[in-house]
C-alpha angles and dihedrals in degrees: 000000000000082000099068110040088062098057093048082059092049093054092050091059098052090055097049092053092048083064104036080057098041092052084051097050078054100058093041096059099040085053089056096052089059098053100049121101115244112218115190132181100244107187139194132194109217116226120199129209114249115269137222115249132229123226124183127185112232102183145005142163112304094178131052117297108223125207120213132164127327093340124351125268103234123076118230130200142210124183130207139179119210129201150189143162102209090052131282088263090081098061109108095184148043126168133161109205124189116187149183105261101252086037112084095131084065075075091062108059094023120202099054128116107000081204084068115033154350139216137188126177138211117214121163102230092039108034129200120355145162121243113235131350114291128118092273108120138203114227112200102302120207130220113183123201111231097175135306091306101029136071131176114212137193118196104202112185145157121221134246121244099246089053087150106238114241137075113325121174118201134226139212124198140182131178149192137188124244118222083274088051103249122150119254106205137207126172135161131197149217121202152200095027105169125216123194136224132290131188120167139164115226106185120015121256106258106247125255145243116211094184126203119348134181130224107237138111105260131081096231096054096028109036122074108191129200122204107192143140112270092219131267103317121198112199122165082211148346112354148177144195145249155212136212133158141180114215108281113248145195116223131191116193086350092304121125108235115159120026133203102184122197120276131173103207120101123230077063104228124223127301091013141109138208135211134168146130109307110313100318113047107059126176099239101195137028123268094025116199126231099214095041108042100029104197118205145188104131133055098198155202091345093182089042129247128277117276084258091060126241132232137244132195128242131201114203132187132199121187111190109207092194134246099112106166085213114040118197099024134083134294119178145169141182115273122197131202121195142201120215152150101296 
């Protein structure tokens, strides 16, 4: 009996100091926990500012430029490289302006006067583009891709009509938006591109019937005059007018057969006929050249006509000195207007 009672006490204490050691381990390893340093990986993502781009003209016209109608011929060409350094995604423009020396502000409010300037713009999604509506064209116009801030473009163009002549300089701009959304602007610039004259009819002046007109001596019973409108002209500056004629004939079936040719005395002689501008210019030979005998009433549209073209009005004489070999019927010629540099 004794036996037995000693080992169930035995038994009490092992289990008391299990415990006494398993409440200790506990308080050890919490303390622990309270006393280690933590490290964690804190993180930021850095935001510039925009930048301002760059933008350099590479190339540009170093001849003439030459109008025609009702754009020029020739394709002409202005390169540009645009940078910048927050990517070329954030650029938000990209004009080329060419302007009138003495017309910058064209620049400002494109797609104005054609006479005075001319824009074109670069956009990503659209492409390139003219600016209003006007007979400059785009010709297949290039952009290049350097890398992920830079692109190369190639502005390639043909020219209105009304281009005016004289000295242009052209722009380039680029632009991005600060974090209030106004424009920072670049821009560089290529000056003192000429472009020539351009005079050009674009519907022929209607013919003319002088009417009767008696041989004499003087102007009220020998001159017929025609006031009339030359035709729709079409002039990039300053121009003038003028005259040419062939000798006025008589024809029958198609056969010359009496001839007046062109004379410039007064009083007119005999079997000859004379035109000219109103009562003091006169033509005073047959087939009359343009670029020899330049004659001139008129100094013309200066600031250029509208792409359309415009008119002007003409006043022509024609003094008759006598000696047609058929009275009464009908003698003509060919009578040419020009359009040329004032």
């Amino acid at each position: 009996m004794m036996k037995k009672r000693v080992v169930m006490i035995a038994l009490k204490r092992n289990v008391r100091r299990v415990g006494v050691v398993g409440v200790g381990a506990l308080a050890v390893a919490s303390a622990a926990l309270v006393l280690a340093p933590s490290a964690q990986a804190d993180t930021f993502t850095p935001v510039n500012l925009p930048s301002t781009p760059t933008v350099v003209i590479t190339g540009s016209p170093t001849t003439a430029v030459q109008p025609a109608y009702p754009r020029s011929t020739s394709v002409y060409e202005v390169d540009a490289t645009v940078t910048n350094a927050d990517g070329f995604d954030k650029v938000s423009g990209i004009a080329m302006c060419w302007y009138l020396q003495g017309n910058a502000s064209e620049c400002d409010s494109p797609g104005g006067d054609p006479r005075l300037s001319f824009v074109m713009t670069y956009d990503t999604t659209l492409g390139f583009n003219v600016v209003g509506t006007n007979n400059y064209q785009n010709a297949s116009s290039v952009a290049t891709t350097t890398d992920s801030t830079s692109r190369d473009l190639a502005f390639k163009f043909k020219v209105s009509d009304v281009m005016t002549a004289g000295l242009w300089n052209v722009k380039a701009v680029a632009s991005t938006l600060d974090l209030s959304l106004n424009p920072q602007i670049a821009s560089d610039e290529d000056t003192g591109i000429t472009v020539n004259y351009f005079g050009y009819y674009g519907q022929d002046r209607v013919a003319e019937d002088f009417g009767d007109i008696l041989e004499g001596n003087t102007p009220d019973q020998t001159s017929g005059y025609k006031v009339g409108v030359v035709g729709t002209l079409i002039a990039n500056g300053n121009s003038k007018l003028s005259l040419s004629s062939t000798d006025f004939t008589h024809k029958t079936n198609g056969v010359v057969d009496d001839t007046l040719g062109l004379s410039g005395n007064f009083p007119t002689e005999s079997g000859k006929v004379r035109l000219g501008w109103g009562t003091n210019v006169y033509v005073p030979s047959s087939e009359i050249s343009l670029s020899n005998v330049p004659q001139s009433l008129y100094s013309l549209f200066e600031n250029g006509t509208v792409e359309a073209g415009e008119t002007a009005p003409y006043d022509l004489s024609l003094a008759y000195g006598g000696g047609a070999a058929f009275p009464n019927t009908q003698y003509s010629a060919t009578i040419t207007v020009a359009i040329g540099k004032y």
